[in-house]
Structure formats: C-alpha cells, structure tokens
C-alpha positions as CSV (number, residue, x, y, z in Angstrom):
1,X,0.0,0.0,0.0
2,X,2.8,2.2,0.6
3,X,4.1,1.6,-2.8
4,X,1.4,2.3,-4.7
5,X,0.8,5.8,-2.7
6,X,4.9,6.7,-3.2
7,X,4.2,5.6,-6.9
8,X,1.2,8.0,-7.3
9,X,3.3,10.6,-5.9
10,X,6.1,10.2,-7.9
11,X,3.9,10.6,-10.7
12,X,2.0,13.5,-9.5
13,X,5.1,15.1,-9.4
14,X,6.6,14.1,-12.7
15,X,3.3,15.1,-14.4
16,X,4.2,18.6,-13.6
17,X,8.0,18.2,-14.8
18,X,7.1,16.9,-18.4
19,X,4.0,18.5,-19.0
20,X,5.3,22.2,-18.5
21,X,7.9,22.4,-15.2
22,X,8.7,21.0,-12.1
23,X,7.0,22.8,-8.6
24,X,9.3,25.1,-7.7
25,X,7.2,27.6,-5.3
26,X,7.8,31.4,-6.1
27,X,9.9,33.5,-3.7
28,X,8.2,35.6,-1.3
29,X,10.1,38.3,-2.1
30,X,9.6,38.3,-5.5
31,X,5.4,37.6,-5.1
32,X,4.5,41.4,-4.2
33,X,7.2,43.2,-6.4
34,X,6.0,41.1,-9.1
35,X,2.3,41.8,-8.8
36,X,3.2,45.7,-7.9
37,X,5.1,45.6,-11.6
38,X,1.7,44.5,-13.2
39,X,-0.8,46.6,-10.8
40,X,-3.0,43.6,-9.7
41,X,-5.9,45.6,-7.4
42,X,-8.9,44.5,-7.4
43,X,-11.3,43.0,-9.8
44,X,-8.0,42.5,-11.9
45,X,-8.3,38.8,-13.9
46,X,-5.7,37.1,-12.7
47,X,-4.6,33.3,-14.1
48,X,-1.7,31.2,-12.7
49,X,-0.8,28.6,-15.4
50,X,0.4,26.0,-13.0
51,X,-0.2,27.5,-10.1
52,X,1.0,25.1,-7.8
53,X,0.1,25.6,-4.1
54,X,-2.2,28.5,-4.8
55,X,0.8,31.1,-2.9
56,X,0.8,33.7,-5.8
57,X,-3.4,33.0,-6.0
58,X,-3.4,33.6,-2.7
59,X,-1.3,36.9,-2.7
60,X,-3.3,38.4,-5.6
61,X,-6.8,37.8,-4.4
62,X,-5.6,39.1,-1.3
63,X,-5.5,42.4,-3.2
64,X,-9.3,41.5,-4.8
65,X,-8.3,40.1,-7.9
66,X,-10.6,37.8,-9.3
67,X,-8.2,34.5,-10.1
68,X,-7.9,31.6,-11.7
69,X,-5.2,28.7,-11.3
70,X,-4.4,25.3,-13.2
71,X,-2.6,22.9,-11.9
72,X,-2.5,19.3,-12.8
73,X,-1.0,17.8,-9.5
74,X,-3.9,16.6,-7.4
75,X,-1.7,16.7,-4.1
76,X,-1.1,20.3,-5.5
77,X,-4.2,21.3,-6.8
78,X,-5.9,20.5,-3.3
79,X,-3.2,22.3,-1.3
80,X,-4.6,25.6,-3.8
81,X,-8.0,24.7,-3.3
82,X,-7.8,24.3,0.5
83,X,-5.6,27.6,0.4
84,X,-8.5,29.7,-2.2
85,X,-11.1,28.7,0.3
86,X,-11.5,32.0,2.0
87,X,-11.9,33.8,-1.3
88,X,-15.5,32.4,-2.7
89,X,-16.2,33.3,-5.8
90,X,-13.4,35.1,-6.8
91,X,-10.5,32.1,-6.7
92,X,-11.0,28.7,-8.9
93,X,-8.7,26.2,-8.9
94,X,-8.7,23.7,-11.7
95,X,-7.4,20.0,-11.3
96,X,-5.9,19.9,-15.7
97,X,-3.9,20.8,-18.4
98,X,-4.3,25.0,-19.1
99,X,-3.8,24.5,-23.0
100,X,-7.3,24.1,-24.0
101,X,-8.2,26.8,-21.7
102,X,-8.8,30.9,-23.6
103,X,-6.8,33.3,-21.9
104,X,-8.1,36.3,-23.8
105,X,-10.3,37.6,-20.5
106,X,-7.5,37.6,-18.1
107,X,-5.2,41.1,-17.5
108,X,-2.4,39.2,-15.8
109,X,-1.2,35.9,-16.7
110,X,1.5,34.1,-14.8
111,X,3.5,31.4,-16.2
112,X,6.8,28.6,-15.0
113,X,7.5,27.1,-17.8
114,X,10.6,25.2,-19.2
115,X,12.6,26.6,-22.6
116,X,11.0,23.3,-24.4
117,X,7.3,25.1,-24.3
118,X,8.2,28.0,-24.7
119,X,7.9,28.5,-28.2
120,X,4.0,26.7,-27.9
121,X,2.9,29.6,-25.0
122,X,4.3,32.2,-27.3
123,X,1.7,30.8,-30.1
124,X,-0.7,30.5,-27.6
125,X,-0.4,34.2,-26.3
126,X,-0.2,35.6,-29.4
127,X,-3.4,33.9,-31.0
128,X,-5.7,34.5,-27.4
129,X,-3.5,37.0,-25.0
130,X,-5.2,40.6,-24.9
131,X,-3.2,43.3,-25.9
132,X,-2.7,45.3,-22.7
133,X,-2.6,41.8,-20.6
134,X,0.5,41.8,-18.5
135,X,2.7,37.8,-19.2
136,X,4.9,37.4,-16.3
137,X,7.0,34.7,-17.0
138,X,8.8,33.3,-13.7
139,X,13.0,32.2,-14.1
140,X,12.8,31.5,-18.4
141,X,12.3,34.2,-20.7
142,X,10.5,34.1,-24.3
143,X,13.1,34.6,-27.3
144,X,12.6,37.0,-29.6
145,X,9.9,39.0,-27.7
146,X,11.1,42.4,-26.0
147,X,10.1,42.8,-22.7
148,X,8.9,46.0,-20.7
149,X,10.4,44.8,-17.5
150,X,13.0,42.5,-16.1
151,X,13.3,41.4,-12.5
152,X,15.5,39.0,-10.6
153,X,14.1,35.7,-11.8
154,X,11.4,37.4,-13.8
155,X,10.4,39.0,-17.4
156,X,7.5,40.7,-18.1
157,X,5.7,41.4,-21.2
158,X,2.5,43.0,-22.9
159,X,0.2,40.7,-24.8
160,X,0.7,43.3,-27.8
161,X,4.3,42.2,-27.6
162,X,3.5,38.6,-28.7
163,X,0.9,39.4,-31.5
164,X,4.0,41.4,-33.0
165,X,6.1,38.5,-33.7
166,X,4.0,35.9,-34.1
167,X,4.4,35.5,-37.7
168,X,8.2,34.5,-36.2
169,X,7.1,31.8,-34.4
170,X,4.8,29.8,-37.1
C-alpha cells in the first residue's frame, strides 16, 4: 500500500515536470514586487498557469483580484483549493492541463514554464492574449519577444508584444 501511494506521488510530481515544469514555489520576495510591476488591485483577472500551491493566488486575491489557477498535480491542486477557500467566488482552482483553456479575458497571466514550451505559450499568447494583458513569465524568458520589464528571476511582457512577432514563431 505504501508503494502504490509513493508511486502515485512520484507521478503527480513528474506530471508537472514533463507536461510544463517541475513545482518550484515562487519566492516571497519576489510575489509582491512582481504583482506591484503589473498593478493587480482589485477585480484585476488574474490566471496562474500552474499554479502550484495556490501562494501567488493567494497573494493576488488578497488584493481583490478575481483569479484563476491550473494545476495538474492533485496533491497540488488540493493544497490551492484548500488555500483559495476564504476567497468564494473570486478564486477557482482547476485539477488539468491549461492548453485548451482561452486566456483572452484575463489582465495578468502568470507562467513557469521550461525553454521546451516556450515557443507553444508564445503561439498560444499571441493567438488569445489581450493586448494590454500583462505575461509574467517566472526564471525563463521568451526569445525574440522584447520585454517591458525584467526582474531577478522574472520577465515581463504585454500581450501586444506577442501578436507582434507571431508570424516568427509559425
């Protein structure tokens, strides 16, 4: 029994490591510069693709966003739920894979992702990202797309920025 609990772990875990990046939980200290840079208040739409524990939810409903996080590890995803509680209607968690999801509502969208989807995202944005939506893009940057704003472990874009090169990425 212990196995097969270590095993479903284990693959929690990967899931997250080949299907966009491993859980690596945001600094602290980087949370509230971050969401300063990109002027979450409230009703700001807010998504987390992979959010992980629901910390940076957390932070930016905290400042009446309305968010939004995907996550496809269930131990995860129920940490974030748990976490989202005291938030109602204005936090969602979903247990799944963000790629079929539209992100053309949100003003903020916050992404860890590994160089290898990169290049998809960028598509992604381009085709559904608003054009004054904010792309923070935790520790790996985008290629060929100037930022307005570089932090620490951080780049940050507008959505207009990714509908002006996507004929580059095709």
């Amino acid at each position: 029994m212990v196995w097969l609990l270590l095993l479903f772990i284990i693959l929690a875990f990967g899931a997250g490591a080949i299907f966009g990046a491993p859980w690596v939980p945001a600094f602290s200290r980087d949370i509230d510069q971050l969401l300063d840079l990109a002027r979450v208040k409230n009703d700001t739409r807010f998504i987390d693709l992979g959010c992980g524990d629901g910390k940076l939810l957390q932070a930016a409903a905290r400042r009446g966003a309305e968010v939004t996080g995907y996550e496809i590890n269930p131990f995860l995803w129920a940490i974030a739920w748990i976490r989202l509680l005291p938030f109602g209607n204005r936090a969602h968690v979903r247990l799944g894979s963000y790629w079929g999801h539209n992100l053309k509502n949100y003003d903020v969208i916050w992404l860890y992702l590994i160089d290898h989807y990169m290049p998809r995202m960028s598509r992604k944005l381009a085709a559904e990202a608003s054009a004054q939506s904010y792309v923070i893009s935790y520790i790996f940057e985008f290629t060929h797309i100037k930022p307005i704003k570089k932090t620490r472990n951080s780049t940050i874009y507008r959505g207009r920025s990714f509908t002006a090169t996507s004929d580059q990425l095709q």
